[in-house]
C-alpha positions as CSV (number, residue, x, y, z in Angstrom):
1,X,26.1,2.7,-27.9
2,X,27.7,-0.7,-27.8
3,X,26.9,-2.8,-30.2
4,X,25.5,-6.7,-30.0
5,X,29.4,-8.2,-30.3
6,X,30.1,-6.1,-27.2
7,X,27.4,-7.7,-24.8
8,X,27.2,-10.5,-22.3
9,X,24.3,-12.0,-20.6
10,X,22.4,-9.4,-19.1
11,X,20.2,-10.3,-15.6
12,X,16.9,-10.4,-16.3
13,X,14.4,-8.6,-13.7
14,X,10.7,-8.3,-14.2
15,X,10.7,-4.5,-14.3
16,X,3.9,1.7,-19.4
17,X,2.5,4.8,-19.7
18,X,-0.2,6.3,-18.1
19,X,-3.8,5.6,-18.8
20,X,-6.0,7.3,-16.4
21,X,-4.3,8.2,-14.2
22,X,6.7,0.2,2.7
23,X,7.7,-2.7,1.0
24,X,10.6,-5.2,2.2
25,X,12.8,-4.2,-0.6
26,X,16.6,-4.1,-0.7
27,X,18.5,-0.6,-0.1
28,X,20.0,1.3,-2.9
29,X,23.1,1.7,-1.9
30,X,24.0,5.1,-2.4
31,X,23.5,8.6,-1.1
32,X,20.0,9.6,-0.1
33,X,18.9,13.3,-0.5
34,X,21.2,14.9,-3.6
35,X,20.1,17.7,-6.0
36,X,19.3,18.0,-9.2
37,X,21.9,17.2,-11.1
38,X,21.1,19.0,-14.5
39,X,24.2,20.9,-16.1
40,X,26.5,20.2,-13.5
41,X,30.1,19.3,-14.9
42,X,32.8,18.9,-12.0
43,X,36.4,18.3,-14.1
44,X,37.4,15.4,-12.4
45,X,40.2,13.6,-12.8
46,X,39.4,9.6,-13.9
47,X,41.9,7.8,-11.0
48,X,39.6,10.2,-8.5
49,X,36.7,8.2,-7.2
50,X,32.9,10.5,-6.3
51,X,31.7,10.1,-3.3
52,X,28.6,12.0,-4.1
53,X,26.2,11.6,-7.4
54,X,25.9,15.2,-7.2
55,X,29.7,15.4,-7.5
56,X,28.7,14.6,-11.3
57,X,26.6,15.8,-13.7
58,X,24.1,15.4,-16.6
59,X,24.7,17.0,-20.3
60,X,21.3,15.8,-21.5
61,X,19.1,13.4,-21.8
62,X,18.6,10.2,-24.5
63,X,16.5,7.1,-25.3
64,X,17.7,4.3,-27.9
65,X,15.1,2.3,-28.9
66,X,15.8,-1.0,-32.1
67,X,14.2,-1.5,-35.3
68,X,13.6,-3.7,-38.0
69,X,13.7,-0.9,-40.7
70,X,15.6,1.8,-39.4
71,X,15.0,3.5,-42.8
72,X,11.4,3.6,-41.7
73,X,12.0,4.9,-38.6
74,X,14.4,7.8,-39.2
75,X,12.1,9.0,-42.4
76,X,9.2,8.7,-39.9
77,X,10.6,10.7,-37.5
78,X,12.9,12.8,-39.6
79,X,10.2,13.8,-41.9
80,X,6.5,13.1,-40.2
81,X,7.7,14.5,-36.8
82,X,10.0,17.1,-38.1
83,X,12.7,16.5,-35.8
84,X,16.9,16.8,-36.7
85,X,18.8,14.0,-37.6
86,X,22.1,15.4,-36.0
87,X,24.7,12.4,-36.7
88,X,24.1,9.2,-38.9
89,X,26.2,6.1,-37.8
90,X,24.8,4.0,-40.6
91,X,23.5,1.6,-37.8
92,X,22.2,3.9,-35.8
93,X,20.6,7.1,-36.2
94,X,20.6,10.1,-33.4
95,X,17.7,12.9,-33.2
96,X,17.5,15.8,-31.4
97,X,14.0,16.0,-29.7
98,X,14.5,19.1,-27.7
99,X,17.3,21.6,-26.5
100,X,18.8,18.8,-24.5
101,X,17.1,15.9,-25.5
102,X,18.1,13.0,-27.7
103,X,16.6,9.8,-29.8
104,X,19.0,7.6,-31.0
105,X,17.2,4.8,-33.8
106,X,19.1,1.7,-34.0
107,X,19.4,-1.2,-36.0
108,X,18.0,-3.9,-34.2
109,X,20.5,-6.7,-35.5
110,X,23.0,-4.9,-34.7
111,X,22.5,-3.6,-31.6
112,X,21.8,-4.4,-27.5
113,X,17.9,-5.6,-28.1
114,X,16.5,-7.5,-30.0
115,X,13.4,-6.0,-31.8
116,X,11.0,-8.5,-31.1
117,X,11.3,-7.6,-27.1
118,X,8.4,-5.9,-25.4
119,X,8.6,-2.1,-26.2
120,X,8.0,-0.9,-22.1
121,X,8.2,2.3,-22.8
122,X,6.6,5.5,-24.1
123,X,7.9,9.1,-25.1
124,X,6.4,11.9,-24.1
125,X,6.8,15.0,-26.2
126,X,5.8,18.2,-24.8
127,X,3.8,20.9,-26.8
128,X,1.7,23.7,-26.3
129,X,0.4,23.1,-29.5
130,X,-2.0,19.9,-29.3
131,X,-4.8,20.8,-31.2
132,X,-2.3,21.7,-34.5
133,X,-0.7,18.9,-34.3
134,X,-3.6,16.3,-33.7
135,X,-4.7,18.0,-36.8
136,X,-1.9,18.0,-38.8
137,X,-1.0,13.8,-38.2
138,X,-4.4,13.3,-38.8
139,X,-3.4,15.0,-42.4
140,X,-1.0,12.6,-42.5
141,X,-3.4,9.5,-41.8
142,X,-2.1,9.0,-38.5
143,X,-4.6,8.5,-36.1
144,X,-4.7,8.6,-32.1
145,X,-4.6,5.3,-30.1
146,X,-8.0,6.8,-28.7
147,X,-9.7,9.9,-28.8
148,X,-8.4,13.1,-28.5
149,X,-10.7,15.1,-26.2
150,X,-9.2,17.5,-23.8
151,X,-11.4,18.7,-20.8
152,X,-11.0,22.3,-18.8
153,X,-9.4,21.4,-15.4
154,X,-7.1,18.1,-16.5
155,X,-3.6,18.7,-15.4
156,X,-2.5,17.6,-18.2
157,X,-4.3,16.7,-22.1
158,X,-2.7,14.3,-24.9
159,X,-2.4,11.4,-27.6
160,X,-0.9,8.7,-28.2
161,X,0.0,7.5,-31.9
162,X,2.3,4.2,-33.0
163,X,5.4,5.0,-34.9
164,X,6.1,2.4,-37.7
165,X,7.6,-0.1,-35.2
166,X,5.2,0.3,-32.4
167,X,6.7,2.5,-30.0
168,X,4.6,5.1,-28.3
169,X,5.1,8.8,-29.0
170,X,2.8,10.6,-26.7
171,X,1.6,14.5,-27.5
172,X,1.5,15.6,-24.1
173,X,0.3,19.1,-22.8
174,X,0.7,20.5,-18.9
175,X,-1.6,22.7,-18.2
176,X,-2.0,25.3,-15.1
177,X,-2.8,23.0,-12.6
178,X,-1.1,22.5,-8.7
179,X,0.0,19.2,-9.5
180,X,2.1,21.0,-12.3
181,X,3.3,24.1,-10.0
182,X,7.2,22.9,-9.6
183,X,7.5,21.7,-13.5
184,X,5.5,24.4,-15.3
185,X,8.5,27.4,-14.7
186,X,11.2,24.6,-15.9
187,X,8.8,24.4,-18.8
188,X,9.0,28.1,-19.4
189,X,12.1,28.3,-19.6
190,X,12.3,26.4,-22.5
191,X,12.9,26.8,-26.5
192,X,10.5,25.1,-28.7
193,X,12.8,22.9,-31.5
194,X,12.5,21.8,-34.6
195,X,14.7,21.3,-37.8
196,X,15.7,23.9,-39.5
197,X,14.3,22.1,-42.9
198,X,11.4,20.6,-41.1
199,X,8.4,20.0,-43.2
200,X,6.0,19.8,-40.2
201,X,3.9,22.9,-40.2
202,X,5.3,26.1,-39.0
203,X,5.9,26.6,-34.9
204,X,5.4,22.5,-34.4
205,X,7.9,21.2,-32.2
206,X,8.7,20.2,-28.8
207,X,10.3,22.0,-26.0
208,X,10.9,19.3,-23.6
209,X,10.6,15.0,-23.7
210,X,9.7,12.4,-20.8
211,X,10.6,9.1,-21.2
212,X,7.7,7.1,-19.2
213,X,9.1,3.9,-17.4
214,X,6.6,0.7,-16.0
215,X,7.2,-0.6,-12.8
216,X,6.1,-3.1,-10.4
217,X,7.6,-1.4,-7.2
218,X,7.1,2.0,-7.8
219,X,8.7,3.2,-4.2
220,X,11.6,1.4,-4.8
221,X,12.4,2.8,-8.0
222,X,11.8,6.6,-6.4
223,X,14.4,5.3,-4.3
224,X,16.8,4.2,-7.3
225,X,15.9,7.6,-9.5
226,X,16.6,10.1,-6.0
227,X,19.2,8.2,-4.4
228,X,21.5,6.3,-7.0
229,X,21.0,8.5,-9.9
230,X,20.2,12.1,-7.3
231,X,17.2,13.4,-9.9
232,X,14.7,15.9,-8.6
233,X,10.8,14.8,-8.5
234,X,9.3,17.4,-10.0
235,X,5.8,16.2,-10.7
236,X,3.9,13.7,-7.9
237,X,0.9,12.2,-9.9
238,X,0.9,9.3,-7.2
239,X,0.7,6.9,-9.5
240,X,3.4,8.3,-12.0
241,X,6.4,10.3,-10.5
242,X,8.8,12.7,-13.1
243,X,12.0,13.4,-12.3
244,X,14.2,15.6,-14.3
245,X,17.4,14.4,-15.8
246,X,18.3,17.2,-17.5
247,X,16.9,21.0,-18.7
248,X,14.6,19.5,-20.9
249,X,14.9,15.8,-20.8
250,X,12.7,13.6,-18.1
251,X,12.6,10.3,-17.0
252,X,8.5,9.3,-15.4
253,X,8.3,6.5,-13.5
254,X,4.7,4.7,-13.8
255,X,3.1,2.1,-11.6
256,X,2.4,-0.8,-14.3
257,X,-1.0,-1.7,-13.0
258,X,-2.2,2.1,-14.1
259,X,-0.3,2.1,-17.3
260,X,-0.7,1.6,-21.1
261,X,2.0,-0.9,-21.1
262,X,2.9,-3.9,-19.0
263,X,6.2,-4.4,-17.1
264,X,8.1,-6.8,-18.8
265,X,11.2,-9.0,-18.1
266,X,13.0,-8.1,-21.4
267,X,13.1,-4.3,-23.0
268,X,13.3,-3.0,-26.3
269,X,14.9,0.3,-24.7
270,X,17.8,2.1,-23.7
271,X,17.3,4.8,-21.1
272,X,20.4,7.3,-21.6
273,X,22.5,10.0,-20.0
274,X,25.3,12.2,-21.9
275,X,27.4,13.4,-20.1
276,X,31.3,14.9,-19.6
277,X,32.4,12.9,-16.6
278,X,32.3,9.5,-17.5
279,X,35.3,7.9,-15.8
280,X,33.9,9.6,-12.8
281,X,30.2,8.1,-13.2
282,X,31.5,4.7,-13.9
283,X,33.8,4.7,-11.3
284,X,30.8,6.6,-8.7
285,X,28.6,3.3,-10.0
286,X,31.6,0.5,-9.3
287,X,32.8,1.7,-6.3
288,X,29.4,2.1,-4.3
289,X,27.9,-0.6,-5.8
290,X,24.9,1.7,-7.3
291,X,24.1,-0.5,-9.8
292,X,25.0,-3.5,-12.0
293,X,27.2,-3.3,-14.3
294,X,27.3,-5.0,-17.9
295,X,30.9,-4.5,-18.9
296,X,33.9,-4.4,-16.1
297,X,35.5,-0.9,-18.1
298,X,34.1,2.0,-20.0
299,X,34.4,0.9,-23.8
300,X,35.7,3.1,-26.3
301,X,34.3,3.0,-29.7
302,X,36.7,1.9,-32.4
303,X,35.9,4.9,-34.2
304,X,36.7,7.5,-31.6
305,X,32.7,9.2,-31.6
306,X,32.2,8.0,-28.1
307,X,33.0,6.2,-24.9
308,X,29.9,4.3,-23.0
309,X,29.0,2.3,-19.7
310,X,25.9,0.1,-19.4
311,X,24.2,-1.3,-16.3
312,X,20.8,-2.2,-15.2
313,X,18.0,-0.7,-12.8
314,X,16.8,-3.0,-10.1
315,X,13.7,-3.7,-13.0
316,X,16.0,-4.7,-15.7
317,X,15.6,-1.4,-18.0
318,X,19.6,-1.0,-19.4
319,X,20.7,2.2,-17.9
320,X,23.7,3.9,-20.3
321,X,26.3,6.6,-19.9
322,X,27.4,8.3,-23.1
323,X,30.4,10.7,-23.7
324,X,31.1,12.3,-27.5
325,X,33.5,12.7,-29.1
326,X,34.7,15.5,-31.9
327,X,34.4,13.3,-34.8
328,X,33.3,13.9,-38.4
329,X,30.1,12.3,-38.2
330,X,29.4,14.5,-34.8
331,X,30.2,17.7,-36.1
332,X,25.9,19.0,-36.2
333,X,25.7,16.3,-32.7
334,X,28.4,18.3,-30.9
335,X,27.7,21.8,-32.2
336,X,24.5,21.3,-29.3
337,X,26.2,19.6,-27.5
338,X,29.5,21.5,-27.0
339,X,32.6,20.2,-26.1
340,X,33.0,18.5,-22.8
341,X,33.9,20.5,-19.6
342,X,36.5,18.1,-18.9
């Protein structure tokens, strides 16, 4: 969670979400076939280098996307969507979406992006309960981006609204389906979450998030999300590939010429991992050359709340690696979390 002081001049790459539904490209150089990662914390110590991504592991899952009016945003998602505000930063703002799932709101001037760059990317939050809440934003005056009409036999129904800003929040059901056989027991397994003071009405929440990617070499970036990062595909759409980053956080990948969204040289978006073994992720990333890196060390916020490493996909999006901290303002944050294995 570096702030705008911290950064250099990031590479630029031409890197949306779904609407309907063997190139000559580089190798990702890193380990091909590696597990799921999800909950896995190796103590490690920091002067040891991984050989393996699946040496690591992955806490949960997070998204940091910039505003204008971050008051806006955090009432809009605080008190329209219902979800936690679980540590306040002034400048930035972080929600917990699902068990394992995070949205961090942040002041645009102050932080990595700029608000006025492209926002590729759309959140998908998962609910069984899309009729209610259709319903119950429509109460609100919020209507969909385009009608809500699900159909008998869909794999999977939703709507899209805008939040104040213009960010995507999709309302996204799976539904028995074959395409959905590998992700709908994950799913079960789940807790549907909401905030204990949550004004939404009751049993609306979400039990799991996807954060949905655009791309203009979709193979490639399969390659990226299995090899580099060692996620596990979990649904095949062909056009749009999810991968699970943690229990209930998801990262979809989406080929931009089937997308809601265009891919876009510059991204008002962080795509985020938490996670215990930071020095070891860094040090995974530097030493096999996974990925560019923006900073030559992993910086340590002044404060103490966290330590953090950014680099970039081979598209540009800003990939970052988050360790808290016990701190005051993370007391709610790391009651969820827990403390670090290491």
């Amino acid at each position: 969670m570096r702030l705008k002081a911290d950064a250099d001049l990031a590479p630029q790459g031409r890197a949306i979400h779904r609407q309907g539904t063997g190139s000559d490209r580089p190798p990702i150089r890193a380990h091909a076939q590696l597990p799921d990662l999800a909950h896995q914390r190796t103590p490690r110590r920091a002067d040891v280098v991984p050989h393996h991504a699946r040496d690591l592991g992955i806490r949960a899952s997070n998204i940091f996307l910039y505003y204008r009016d971050l008051d806006r945003a955090t009432a809009f998602y605080r008190q329209t969507l219902g979800m936690e505000l679980v540590a306040d930063y002034d400048m930035a703002r972080i929600f917990r979406m699902t068990e394992d799932s995070y949205l961090i709101l942040v002041d645009a001037a102050k932080g990595m992006h700029s608000a006025d760059e492209p926002k590729s990317v759309a959140v998908a939050l998962v609910t069984d309960k899309l009729d209610e809440w259709h319903a119950y934003l429509a109460s609100k005056g919020i209507a969909s981006k385009s009608p809500y009409a699900p159909r008998p036999g869909r794999a999977h129904d939703g709507f899209v609204i805008e939040d104040p800003e213009g960010y995507l929040p999709e309302f996204e059901r799976f539904n028995q389906h074959p395409e959905n056989e590998a992700l709908l027991p994950r799913l079960a397994g789940t807790k549907v979450v909401r905030a204990p003071d949550s004004g939404v009405p009751r049993g609306l929440g979400f039990n799991a998030t996807i954060t949905w990617l655009y791309y203009e070499d979709l193979p490639r970036m399969q390659d990226f999300h299995e090899q580099a990062l060692g996620l596990k595909l979990v649904v095949d759409q062909g056009w749009a590939k999810v991968y699970q980053g943690s229990h209930t956080g998801y990262v979809g990948l989406v080929d931009e010429r089937r997308g809601m969204n265009r891919s876009t040289e510059k991204k008002a978006v962080n795509v985020s991992f938490l996670v215990d073994d930071i020095d070891g992720w860094f040090n995974y990333v530097k030493s096999h050359d996974t990925f560019p890196l923006r900073g030559a060390e992993v910086s340590d916020d002044e404060a103490g709340r966290y330590r953090a490493f950014v680099g970039y996909d081979p598209e540009g999006y800003f990939m970052e690696f988050d360790l808290f901290r016990a701190h005051p303002l993370n007391t709610t944050l790391m009651s969820y979390l827990g403390a670090p294995a290491r």
